[in-house]
N, C-alpha and C positions, 0 to 999 in steps of 0.2 A: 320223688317222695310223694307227690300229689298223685300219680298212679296209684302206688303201692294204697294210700288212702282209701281211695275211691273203692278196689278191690276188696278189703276190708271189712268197707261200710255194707260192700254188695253180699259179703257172706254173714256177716250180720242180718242182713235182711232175709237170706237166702231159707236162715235159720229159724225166722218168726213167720214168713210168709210163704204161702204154699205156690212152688214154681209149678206153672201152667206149661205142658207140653209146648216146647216150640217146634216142634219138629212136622208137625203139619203144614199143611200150607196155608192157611187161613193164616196163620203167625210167622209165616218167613214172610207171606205180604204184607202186613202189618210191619215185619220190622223192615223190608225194604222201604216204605216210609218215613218210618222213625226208628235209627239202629238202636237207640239210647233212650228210655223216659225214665227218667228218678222223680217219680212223685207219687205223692200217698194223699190218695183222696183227688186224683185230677184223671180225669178220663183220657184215654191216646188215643192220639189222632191217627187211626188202624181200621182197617175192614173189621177184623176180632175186637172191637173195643167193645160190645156189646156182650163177651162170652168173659172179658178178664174182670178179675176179683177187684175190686177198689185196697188201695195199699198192698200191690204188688207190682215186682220190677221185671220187665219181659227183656229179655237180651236173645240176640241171637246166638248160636254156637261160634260163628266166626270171631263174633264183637268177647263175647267171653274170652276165649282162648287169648283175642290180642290183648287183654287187659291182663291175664294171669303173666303173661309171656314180659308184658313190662314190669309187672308186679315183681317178677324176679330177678331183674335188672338191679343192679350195685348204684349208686349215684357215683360220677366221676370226682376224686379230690382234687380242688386247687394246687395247682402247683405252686411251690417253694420259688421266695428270691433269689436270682442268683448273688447277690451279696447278702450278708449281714444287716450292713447299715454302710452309709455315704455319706463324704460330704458336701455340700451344694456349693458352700460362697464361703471364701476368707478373706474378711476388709484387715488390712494389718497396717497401725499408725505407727510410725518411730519420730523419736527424738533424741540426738546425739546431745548430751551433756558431760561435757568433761572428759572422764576419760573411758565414757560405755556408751553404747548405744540402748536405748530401753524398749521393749514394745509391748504394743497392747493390740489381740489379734481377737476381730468378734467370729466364730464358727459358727453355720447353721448347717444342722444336715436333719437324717433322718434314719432310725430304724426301724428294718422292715420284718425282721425274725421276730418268733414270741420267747419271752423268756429274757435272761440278761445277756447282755451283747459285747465285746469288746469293740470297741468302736478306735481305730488308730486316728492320732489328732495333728503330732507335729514330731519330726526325729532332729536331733541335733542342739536342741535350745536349752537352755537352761533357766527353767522354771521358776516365777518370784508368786505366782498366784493364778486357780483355776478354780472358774464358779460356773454356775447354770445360772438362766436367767431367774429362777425360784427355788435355790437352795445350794449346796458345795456339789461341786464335782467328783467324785469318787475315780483315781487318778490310777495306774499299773505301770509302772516303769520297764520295760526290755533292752536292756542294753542304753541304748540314745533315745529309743525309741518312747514318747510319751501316749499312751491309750485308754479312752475312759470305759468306765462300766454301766451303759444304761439297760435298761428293763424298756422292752419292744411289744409290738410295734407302738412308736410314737416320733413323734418330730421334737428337735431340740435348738437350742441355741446358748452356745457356753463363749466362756471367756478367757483369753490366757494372758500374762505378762510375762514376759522374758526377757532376758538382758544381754547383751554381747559385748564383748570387751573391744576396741578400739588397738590396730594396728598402725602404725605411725610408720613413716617413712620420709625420706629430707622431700620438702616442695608437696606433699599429699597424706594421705589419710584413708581411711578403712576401715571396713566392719562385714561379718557374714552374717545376713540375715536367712534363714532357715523359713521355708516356704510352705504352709501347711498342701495335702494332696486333696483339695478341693477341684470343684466343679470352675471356678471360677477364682483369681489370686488376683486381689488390688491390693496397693500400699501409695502411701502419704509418707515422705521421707523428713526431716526436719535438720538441717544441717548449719551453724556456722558458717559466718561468711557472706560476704555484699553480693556478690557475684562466682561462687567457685563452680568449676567445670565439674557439674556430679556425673559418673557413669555408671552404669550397672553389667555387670558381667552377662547376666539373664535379663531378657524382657523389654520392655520399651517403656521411654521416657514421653510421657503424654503432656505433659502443663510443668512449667517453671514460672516460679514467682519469688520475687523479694524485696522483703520489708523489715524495717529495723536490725539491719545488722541481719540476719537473715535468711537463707534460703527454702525454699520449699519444692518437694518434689515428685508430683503425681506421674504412679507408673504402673504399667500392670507387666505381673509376675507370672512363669513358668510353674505352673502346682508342681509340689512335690518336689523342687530340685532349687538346692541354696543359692541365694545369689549374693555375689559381692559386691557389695556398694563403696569406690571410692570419688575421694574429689578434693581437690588442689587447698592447699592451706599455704598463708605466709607467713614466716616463722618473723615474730617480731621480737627486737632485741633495744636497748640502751641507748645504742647510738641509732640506730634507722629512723626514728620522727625528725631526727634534724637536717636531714635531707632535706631540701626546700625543690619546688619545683619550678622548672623555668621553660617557659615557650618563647618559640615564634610565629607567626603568623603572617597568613600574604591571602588578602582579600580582593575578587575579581567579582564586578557587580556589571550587569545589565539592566540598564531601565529603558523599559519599554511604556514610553507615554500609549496609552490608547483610547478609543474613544470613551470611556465611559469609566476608565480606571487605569492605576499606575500600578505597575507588576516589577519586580525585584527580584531577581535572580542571582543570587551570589555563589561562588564557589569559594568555599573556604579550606587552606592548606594551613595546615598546623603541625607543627617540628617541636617535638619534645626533646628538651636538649640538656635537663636533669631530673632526676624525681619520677616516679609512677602514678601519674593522674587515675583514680578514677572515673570523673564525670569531667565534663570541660563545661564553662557557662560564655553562653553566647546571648549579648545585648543588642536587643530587636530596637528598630527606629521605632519612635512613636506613630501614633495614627495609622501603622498594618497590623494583617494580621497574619499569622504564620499557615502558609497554605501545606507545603510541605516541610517536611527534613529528614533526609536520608541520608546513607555512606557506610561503607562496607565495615567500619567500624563500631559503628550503633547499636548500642542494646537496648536502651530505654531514650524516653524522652519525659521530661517533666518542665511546662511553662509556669512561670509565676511573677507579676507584676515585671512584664517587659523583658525579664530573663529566660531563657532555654536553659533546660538542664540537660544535659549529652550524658547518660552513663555510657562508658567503653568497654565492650566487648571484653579486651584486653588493657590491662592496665601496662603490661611492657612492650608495646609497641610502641614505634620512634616515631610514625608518621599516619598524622590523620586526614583525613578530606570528607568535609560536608558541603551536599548541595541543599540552599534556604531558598525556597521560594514564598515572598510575601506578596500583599496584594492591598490598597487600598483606593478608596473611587473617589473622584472627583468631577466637578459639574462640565454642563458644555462649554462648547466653543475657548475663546483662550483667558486663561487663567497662570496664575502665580503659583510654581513649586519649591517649596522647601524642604526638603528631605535630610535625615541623617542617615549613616550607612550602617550595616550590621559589624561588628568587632566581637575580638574575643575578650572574654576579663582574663584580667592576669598575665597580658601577653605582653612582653620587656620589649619587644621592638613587632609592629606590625605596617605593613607596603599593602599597597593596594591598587585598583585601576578601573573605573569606570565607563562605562561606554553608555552613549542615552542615543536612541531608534524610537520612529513613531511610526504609526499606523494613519496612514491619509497624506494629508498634504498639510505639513505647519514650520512653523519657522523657530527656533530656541534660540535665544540669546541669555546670555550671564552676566547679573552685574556683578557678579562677586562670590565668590564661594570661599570660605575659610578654610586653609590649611589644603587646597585642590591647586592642582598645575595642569593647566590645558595643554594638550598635545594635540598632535596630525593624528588623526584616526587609524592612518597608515602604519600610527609607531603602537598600537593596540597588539596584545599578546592572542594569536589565533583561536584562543577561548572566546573571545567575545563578538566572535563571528560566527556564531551558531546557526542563526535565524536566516542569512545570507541577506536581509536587510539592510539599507544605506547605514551609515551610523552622523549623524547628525553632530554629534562633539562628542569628546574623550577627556577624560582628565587623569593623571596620577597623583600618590598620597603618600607621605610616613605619619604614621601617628605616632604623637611624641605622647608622654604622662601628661593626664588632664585636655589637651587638645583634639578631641573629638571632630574627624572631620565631616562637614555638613556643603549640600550644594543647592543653593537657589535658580532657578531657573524661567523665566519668562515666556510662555510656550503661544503664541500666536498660531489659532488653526484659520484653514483659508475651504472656503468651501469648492468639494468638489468639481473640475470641470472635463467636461466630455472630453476624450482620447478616440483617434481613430485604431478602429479596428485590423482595418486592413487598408491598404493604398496599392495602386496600382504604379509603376513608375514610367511603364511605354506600351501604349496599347498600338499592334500594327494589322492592317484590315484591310484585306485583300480581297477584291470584287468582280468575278469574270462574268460580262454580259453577254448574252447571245440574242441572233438577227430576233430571234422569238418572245424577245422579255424575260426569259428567264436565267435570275442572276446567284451566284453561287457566292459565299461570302466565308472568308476564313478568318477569325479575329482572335491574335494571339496574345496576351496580357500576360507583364512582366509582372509577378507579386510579392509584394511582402505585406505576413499576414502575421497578427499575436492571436487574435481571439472570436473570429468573424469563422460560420461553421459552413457556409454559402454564397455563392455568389448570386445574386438574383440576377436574371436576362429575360427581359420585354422584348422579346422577337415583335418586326413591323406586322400587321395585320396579315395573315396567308401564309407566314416562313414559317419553314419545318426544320426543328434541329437534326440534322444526321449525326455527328460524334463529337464526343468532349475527351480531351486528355490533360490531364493533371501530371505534371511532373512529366509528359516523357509515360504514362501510363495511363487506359485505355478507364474512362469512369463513366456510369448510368447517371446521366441526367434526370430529376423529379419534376414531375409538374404539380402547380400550383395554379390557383385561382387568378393570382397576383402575377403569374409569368413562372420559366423553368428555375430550377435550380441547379447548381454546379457546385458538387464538392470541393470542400480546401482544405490544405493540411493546413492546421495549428502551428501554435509556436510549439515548440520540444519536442514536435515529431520531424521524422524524414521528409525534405532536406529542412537544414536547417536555415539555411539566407533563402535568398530570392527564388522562385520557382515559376516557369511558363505555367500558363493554363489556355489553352489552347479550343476554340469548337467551332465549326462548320455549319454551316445551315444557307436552305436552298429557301429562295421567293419568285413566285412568278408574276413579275409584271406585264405592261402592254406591251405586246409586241412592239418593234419598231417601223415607222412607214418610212415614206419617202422622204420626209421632213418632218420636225416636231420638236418637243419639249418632255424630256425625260426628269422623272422626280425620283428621290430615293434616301432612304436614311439607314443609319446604326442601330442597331438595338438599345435601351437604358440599361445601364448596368448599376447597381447599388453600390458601387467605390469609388472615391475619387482618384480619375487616371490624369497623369502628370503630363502627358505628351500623348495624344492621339493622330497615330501614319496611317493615310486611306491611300489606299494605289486601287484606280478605275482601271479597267481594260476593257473598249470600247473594240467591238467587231473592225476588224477593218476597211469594211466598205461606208460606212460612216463617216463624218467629221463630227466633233462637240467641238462645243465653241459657248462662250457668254454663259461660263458657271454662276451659280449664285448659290448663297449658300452661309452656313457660318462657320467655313473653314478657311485657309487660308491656301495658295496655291502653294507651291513647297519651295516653287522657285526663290517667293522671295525671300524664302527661308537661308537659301545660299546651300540646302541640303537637298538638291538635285544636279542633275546634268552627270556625275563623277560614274556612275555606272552604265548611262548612254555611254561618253566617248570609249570606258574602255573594252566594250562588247564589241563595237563599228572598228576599234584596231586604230584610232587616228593616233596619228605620234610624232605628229609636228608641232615643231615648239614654240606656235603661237597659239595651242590649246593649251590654257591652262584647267587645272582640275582642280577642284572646289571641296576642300576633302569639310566633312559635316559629322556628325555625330553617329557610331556607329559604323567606323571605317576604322582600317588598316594600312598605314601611307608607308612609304618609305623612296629609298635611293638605292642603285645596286650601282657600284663604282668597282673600279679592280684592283692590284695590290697597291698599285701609283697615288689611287687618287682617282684617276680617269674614267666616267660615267660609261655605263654598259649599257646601251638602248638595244633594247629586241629580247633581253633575258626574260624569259619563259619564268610567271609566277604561280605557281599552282595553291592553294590554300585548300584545305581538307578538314573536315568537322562534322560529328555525325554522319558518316556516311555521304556526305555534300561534299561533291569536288568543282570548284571553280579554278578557272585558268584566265589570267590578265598577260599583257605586253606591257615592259616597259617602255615610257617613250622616247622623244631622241637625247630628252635630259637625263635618260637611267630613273625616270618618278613611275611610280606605279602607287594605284590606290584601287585595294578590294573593298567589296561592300554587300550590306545583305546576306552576310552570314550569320544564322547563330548565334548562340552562347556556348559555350564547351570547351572543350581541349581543342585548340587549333596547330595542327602543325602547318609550316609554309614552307616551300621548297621552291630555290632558287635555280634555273640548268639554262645555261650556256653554251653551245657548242666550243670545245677547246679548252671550257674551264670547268673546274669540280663544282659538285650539285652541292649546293649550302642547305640545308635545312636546321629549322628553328621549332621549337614548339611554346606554346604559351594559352593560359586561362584566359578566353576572350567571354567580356561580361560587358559587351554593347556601346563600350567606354573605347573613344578614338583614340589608336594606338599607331606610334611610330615605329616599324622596324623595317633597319638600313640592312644591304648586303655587300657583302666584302670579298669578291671572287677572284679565286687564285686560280692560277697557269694549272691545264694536264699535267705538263711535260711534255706532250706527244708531238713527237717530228710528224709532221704534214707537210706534202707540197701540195701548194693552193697553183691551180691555172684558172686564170684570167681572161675567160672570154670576151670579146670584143661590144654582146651584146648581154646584159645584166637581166636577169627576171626584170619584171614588171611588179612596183610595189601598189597594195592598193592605193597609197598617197598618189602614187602617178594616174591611175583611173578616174580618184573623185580627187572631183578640182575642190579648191579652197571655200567657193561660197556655196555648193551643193553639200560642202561636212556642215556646214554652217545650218545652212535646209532641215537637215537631217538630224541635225541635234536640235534644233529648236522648234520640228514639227512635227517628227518621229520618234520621241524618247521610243526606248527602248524596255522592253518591262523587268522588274528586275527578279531576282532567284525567288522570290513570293511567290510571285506570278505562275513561274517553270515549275515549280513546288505541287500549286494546289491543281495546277493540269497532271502531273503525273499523279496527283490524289485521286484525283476524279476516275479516272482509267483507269487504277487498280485497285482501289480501296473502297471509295465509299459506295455503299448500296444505291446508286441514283446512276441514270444513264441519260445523258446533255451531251450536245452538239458542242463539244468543248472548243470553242476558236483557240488556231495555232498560229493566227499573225494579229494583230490589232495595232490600236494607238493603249500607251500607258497616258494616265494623267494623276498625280500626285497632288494629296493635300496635305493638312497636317493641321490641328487645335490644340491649345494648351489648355492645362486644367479643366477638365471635364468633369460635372458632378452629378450623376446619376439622372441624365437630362439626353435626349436624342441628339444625334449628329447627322444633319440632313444636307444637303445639296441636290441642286437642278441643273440643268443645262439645255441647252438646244443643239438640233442635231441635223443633218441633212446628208442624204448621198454623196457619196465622190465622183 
């Protein structure tokens, strides 16, 4: 339109003012400048501005032609909506009275055509009244179908009421509500009833509420397509209010004294056993206040001066159950409780059972509790062991009419005191010296551990840790400022009792000379060890002699000598053997009665085989084995091999053997001249020499020299003869274990 104008205006002008040749070139340059000047009385800014007329319009041919060319261009018409008119949003309120349901439905839409429009509104309803927001509605009836008539375009908002009739069926009820075909369908339902199950055929149920008698019920609807609204009615009759209602009840409470506050946990069962409750009322003790209440029957809740109001779910259910948790605080240290317990009202016979658990360390005593019977905690119903905490007293109860039962309680607390962590119960420490000073040390600690996450170890000045194993498993020791550290398992992890912790480590002292004075110690460990065993092994070209020390020698422990005699073979029976902590004793006799000296003991454990002789009393005693599964095997020549298996856990055990005949026919010949026993070699007071100035070392020892050879990364002159010497300390607490000695050539 603004072309065609302009065009117009230009032969309008064309027509008063005299057009100047453009076709020269002084005026195509000119208009390459400026294609366009419309002005009258203004000079152009052109090489020819000098030759043109004042109030005249210079165009070139090109610029003409595109102007005529638009000039004759049509303008494009708008395109048409593809609807009439829509509509946006239908809020629809009902309320059931009697025997209809009513509604009132607000419409907003819009028409987009000009001229008058049938606009369809709502099919299937039956119509009590339709207005516009600013005057009557003009209504067209099709069939069911309701449609208005407005004059477009414009935006609208009308109103309708309609009514539905009310379908009745035994136990329920019904109505079709007719859904206008908006943008958007909500409704607000209004129904009869404390609590009735409403459902709708179409759409979703978004918010329930009920007050006064009752229901209410926000939900959005399916546009365009009817929905049935039913929900549960109780048909009331003459004789039905004289039903009376009757319960029972069995209340289970937990109190948990704690520091700072008393907590109440009751589980309540209630047995409907005539009549349809809808709510139950539950009477709260004084002085709490109601933390929770829950139970799969619960619909509402309503507190009011000390009472709980329980609406139910369902009113013909037989069996209910709520959990109550209350809470009220009280001051520190020990004080006086008097508590009531929660009940139900209205309840013809109710049982019940308490259980009272603290937090820390305190003592409860009762002087007295009205209408309570103290029982063994043991006679407690498995509910009131939730927490898996001690239970300090229990009581049970019937509550009769008017006797309300209440419990006093005197709770003395004690103030906390230190618990060990972890304890050691036998630390055993094995020490190989060589000619050179450099001593190899293996110290294996029995543990039992709750809550300790390390073990700390102060290595002597110069030792180097080579390996740590936990359990039987290979673990990275940490260092620290303070000394290394050693992983440990916790309580409630793998294993669960007692566990080795086991680590190695090399120090190099002074060499040894001709004669002198050797020093040497333990590492500190951070737990207290119940029993600390040090076995020395001293090169054999040496003597020690004159230890000092704060250990004790083992001998006069009575828990040496038992693994010397049975290595040397002696088994004469004025050798007694001294069996000590940490052995395996017994007797092998045969079916008679009769002692079997010379039967072959073998004992087996971890991959560890030792082999003993019995002596000529049929006694044998292993030692320095282990913990583990140990089997033992008994072999005889002429009698069957006995074997035994059992849990050895360091604790001295007795086990006897009982060997029975082959069978097997042998003929024995009887030569004139018998082997040679060693008893016949070594006379009686060289066994004597030799037990009492060559122990013997024991499976420790044989242990960490095969350690050395194959395992750990160090390479020592490992001695394979020496002297053993045996100590042993009780109660050790995170403090060094030293000894000295003096030494000289053999």
């Amino acid at each position: 339109m603004g072309t065609r104008v302009l065009v117009n205006r230009l032969k309008h002008r064309f027509s008063q003012f005299r057009v100047l040749p453009c076709f020269s070139v002084a005026v195509v340059r000119c208009c390459s400048v400026a294609a366009l000047c419309l002005s009258v009385g203004l000079p152009c800014p052109s090489a020819a501005q000098e030759r043109t007329v004042p109030g005249t319009v210079t165009l070139s041919r090109t610029d003409y032609d595109r102007l005529l060319d638009l000039a004759a261009r049509r303008p494009r018409e708008p395109e048409p909506a593809p609807v009439p008119a829509a509509l946006t949003r239908a809020d629809v309120r009902v309320r059931v009275e009697g025997n209809a349901a009513r509604a009132t439905a607000t419409l907003e839409g819009q028409v987009f055509h000009t001229g008058v429009v049938k606009v369809p509104l709502v099919h299937g309803a039956t119509l009590l009244d339709a207005r516009l927001a600013d005057g009557p509605l003009p209504l067209v009836t099709d069939g069911k179908s309701h449609s208005a008539l407005l004059a477009g375009p414009t935006s609208f908002a009308a109103t309708l009421e309609w009514a539905s009739p009310l379908e009745a069926a035994p136990g329920h009820a019904s109505f079709l509500l007719p859904v206008p075909n908006a943008g958007s369908a909500t409704a607000v339902i209004d129904v009869p009833g404390g609590n009735p199950d409403v459902r709708l055929s179409r759409g979703l149920i978004v918010g329930r509420t009920s007050a006064g008698g009752r229901t209410i019920v926000e939900a959005t609807l399916d546009p365009g397509s009817p929905v049935r609204v039913s929900w549960s009615v109780r048909e009331t009759s003459a004789a039905a209010p004289g039903r009376a209602v009757r319960l029972l009840s069995d209340v289970k409470t937990v109190l948990t004294i704690g520091d700072a506050d008393v907590r109440l946990f009751s589980l309540v069962d209630v047995t409907v056993v005539t009549g349809e409750p809808a709510s139950l009322d539950i009477r709260l003790p004084a002085a709490y206040e109601l933390a929770s209440l829950s139970g799969p029957s619960v619909d509402r809740t309503e507190e009011k001066a000390g009472v709980v109001t329980v609406g139910l779910a369902s009113s013909t259910q037989r069996q209910h159950q709520l959990a109550i948790v209350l809470e009220r605080s009280h001051g520190p240290g020990s004080f006086r409780l008097e508590t009531e317990l929660p009940s139900v009202a209205g309840s013809q016979r109710e049982t019940g059972e308490i259980a009272v658990e603290g937090l820390g360390t305190m003592e409860v005593a009762s002087p007295g509790s009205a209408g309570l019977r103290r029982i063994d905690v043991r006679e407690t119903s498995p509910v009131l062991w939730r927490t898996g905490r001690p239970l300090l007293a229990a009581y049970r109860y019937q509550r009769g009419p008017g006797n309300p039962p209440s419990l006093a309680l005197d709770v003395t607390r004690f103030a906390d005191a230190a618990v060990l962590a972890a304890v050691a119960e036998r630390a055993v420490a094995t020490t190989l010296m060589t000619s050179q000073g450099r001593m190899l040390t293996e110290i294996t600690l029995r543990i039992r551990n709750r809550a300790q996450p390390f073990l700390r170890v102060v290595l002597p000045q110069g030792a180097t840790m080579l390996s740590v194993e936990v359990a039987g498993q290979p673990a990275p020791p940490a260092t620290a400022p303070d000394g290394m550290r050693v992983p440990l398992l916790r309580s409630g992890f793998r294993p669960g009792g007692p566990y080795d912790v086991s680590f190695v480590y090399v120090h190099a002292g002074p060499p040894f000379a001709k004669k002198g004075e050797m020093e040497m110690a333990l590492p500190r460990m951070d737990l207290p060890i119940a029993l600390v065993e040090w076995e020395l092994f001293v090169p054999d070209r040496f003597r020690a002699d004159r230890f000092r020390g704060d250990l004790l020698p083992a001998a006069l422990t009575g828990a040496s000598g038992t693994s010397e005699i049975v290595a040397l073979g002696l088994t004469d029976r004025n050798v007694k053997y001294v069996v000590g902590t940490g052995t395996i004793s017994g007797r092998v006799v045969d079916a008679s009665g009769a002692v079997l000296p010379g039967t072959t003991i073998v004992a087996e454990v971890a991959g560890q085989r030792q082999s003993v002789i019995a002596n000529a009393n049929g006694e044998y005693v292993v030692s320095g084995l282990p913990s583990g599964a140990v089997t033992i095997t008994g072999e005889l020549a002429g009698f069957r091999s006995v074997q035994h298996s059992l849990d050895y856990d360091q604790r001295s055990r007795r086990l006897d053997f009982a060997m029975e005949s082959s069978g097997l026919t042998e003929s024995v010949t009887v030569r004139a001249e018998s082997p040679r026993t060693r008893d016949e070699v070594i006379r009686r007071e060289d066994r004597e020499k030799i037990v009492e100035q060559q122990p013997v070392p024991s499976l420790n020892v044989q242990s960490l020299q095969r350690r050395v050879a194959g395992v750990l990364p160090v390479r020592m002159d490992v001695p394979r003869a020496g002297t053993s010497h045996r100590f042993v300390r009780p109660l050790v607490l995170d403090e060094p274990t030293a000894v000295s000695f003096r030494y000289r050539t053999r």
